[in-house]
C-alpha positions as CSV (number, residue, x, y, z in Angstrom):
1,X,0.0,0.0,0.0
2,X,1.4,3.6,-0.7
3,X,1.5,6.0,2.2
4,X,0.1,9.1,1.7
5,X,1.1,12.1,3.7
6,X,-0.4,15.2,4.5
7,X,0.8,17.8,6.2
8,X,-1.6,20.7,7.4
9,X,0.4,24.4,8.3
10,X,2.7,23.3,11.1
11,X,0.7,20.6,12.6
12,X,1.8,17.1,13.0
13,X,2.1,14.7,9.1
14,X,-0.8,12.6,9.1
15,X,-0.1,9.3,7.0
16,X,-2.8,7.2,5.2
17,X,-1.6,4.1,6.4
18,X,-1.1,5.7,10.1
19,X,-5.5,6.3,10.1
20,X,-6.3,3.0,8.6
21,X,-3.9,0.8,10.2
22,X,-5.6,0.8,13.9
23,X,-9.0,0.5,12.0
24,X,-7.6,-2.4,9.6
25,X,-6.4,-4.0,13.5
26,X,-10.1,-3.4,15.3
27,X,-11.7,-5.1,12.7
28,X,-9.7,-8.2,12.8
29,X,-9.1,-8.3,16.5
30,X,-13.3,-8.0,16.5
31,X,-13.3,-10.8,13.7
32,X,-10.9,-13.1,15.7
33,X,-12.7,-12.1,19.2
34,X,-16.6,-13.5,17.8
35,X,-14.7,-16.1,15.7
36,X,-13.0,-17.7,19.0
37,X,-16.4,-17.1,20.9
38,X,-18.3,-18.9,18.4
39,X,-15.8,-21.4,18.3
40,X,-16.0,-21.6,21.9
41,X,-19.7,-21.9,22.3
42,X,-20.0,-24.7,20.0
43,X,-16.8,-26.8,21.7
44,X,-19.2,-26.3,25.5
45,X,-22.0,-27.4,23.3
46,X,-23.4,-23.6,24.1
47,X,-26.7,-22.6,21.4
48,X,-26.2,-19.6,19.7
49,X,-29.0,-17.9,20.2
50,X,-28.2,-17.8,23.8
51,X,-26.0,-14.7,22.3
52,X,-30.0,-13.0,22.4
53,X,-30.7,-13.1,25.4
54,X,-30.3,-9.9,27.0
55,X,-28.9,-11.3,30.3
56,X,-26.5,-12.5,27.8
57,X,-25.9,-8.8,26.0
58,X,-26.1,-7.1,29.4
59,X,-22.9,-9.4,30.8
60,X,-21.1,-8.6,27.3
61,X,-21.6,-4.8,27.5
62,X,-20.8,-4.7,31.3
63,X,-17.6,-7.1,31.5
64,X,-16.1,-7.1,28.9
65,X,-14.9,-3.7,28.1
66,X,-10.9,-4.4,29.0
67,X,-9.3,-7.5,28.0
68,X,-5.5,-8.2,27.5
69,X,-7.3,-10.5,25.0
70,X,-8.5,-8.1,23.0
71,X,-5.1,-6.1,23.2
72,X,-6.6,-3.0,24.0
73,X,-9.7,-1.3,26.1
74,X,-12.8,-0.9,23.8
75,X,-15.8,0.7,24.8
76,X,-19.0,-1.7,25.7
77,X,-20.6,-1.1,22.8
78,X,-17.6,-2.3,20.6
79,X,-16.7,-5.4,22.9
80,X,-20.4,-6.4,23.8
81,X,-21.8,-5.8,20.2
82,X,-21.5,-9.4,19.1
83,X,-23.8,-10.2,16.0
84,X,-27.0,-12.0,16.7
85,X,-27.5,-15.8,16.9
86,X,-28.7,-15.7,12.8
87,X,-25.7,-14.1,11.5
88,X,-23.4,-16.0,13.8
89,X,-25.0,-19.1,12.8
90,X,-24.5,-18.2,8.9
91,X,-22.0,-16.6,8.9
92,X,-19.2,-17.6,11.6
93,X,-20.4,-21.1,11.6
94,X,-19.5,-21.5,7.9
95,X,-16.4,-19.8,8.0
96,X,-15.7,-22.3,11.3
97,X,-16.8,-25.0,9.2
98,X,-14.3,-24.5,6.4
99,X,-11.6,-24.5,8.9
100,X,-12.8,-27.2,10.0
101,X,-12.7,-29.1,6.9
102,X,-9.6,-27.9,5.5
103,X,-8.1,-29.0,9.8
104,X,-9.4,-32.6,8.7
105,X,-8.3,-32.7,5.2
106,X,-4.9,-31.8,6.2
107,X,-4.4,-34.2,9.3
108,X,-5.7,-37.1,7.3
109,X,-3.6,-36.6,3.9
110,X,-1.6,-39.1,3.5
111,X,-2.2,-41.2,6.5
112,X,-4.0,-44.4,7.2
113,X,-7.3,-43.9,8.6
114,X,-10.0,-46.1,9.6
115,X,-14.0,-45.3,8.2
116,X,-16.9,-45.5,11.0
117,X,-20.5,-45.3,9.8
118,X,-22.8,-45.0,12.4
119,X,-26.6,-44.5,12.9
120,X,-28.0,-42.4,15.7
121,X,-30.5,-39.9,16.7
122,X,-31.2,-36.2,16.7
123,X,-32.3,-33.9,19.5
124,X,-35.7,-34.3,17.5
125,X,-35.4,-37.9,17.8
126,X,-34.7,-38.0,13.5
127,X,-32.6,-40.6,12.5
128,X,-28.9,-39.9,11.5
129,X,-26.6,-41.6,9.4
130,X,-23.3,-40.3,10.5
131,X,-19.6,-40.7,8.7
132,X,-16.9,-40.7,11.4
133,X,-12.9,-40.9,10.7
134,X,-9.6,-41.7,12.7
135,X,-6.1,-42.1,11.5
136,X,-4.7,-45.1,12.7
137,X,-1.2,-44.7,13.8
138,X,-2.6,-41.2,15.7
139,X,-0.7,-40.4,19.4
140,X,-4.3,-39.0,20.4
141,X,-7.3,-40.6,19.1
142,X,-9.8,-38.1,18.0
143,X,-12.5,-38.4,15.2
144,X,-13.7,-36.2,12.7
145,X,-17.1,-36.0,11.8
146,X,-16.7,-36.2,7.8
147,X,-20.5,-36.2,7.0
148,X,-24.2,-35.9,8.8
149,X,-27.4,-36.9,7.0
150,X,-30.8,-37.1,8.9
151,X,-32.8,-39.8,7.5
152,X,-36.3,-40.1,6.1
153,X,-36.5,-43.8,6.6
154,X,-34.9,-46.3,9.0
155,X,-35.1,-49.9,10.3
């Protein structure tokens, strides 16, 4: 990027890159802040749309203001301002999904890994045919959910 300067009379150079640079830096700190949060809630098993309840918002806007976290102090409306459960649920889920899927698709290249198939239910009580892998020769031995699919019939 160029950087643009502008000098006004005897005051102080202002530089492009100086004005957008702490902007550029909010925005991702904010993006990786409700990206870990979201991550964070699924892993506990947390619903999103607890993120709507206004106990929920009040907490947010009251506590967390000041976080070495966050790198810097933000006012409550910039640290509790969280998107709501719908666009966390399209949005950040996706994106937490891809990661996800490229985390898998990276641990199992190249390796020997073992195919589970399994049938279970669903909160709703739906059948669901579920796709499960592990790499054999793993240290730890964590699966990866490679595929879902509720079921319209069953035996």
């Amino acid at each position: 990027m160029p950087i643009i300067s502008i000098r006004f009379g005897s005051q102080k150079t202002v530089t492009l890159k100086d004005n957008i640079s702490p902007n550029k830096r909010a925005k991702e700190t904010k993006l990786k802040f409700t990206n870990d949060t979201v991550r964070a809630f699924v892993s506990a098993n947390i619903p999103l749309q607890k993120f709507d309840h206004p106990a929920i918002r009040e907490w947010l806007n009251e506590h967390i203001k000041c976080s070495a976290y966050l790198g810097s102090c933000l006012n409550s409306a910039e640290a509790g301002d969280l998107p709501n459960a719908t666009t966390l649920r399209f949005l950040y889920m996706n994106m937490l999904k891809m990661e996800e899927e490229y985390e898998i698709k990276e641990a199992v290249n190249d390796q020997a890994i073992v195919i589970l198939c399994d049938e279970t239910t669903n909160g709703k009580g739906e059948c669901v045919f579920v796709v499960l892998l592990r790499i054999l020769l793993a240290s730890e031995h964590k699966m990866h959910v490679a595929g879902a699919k509720v079921l319209n019939n069953a035996n």
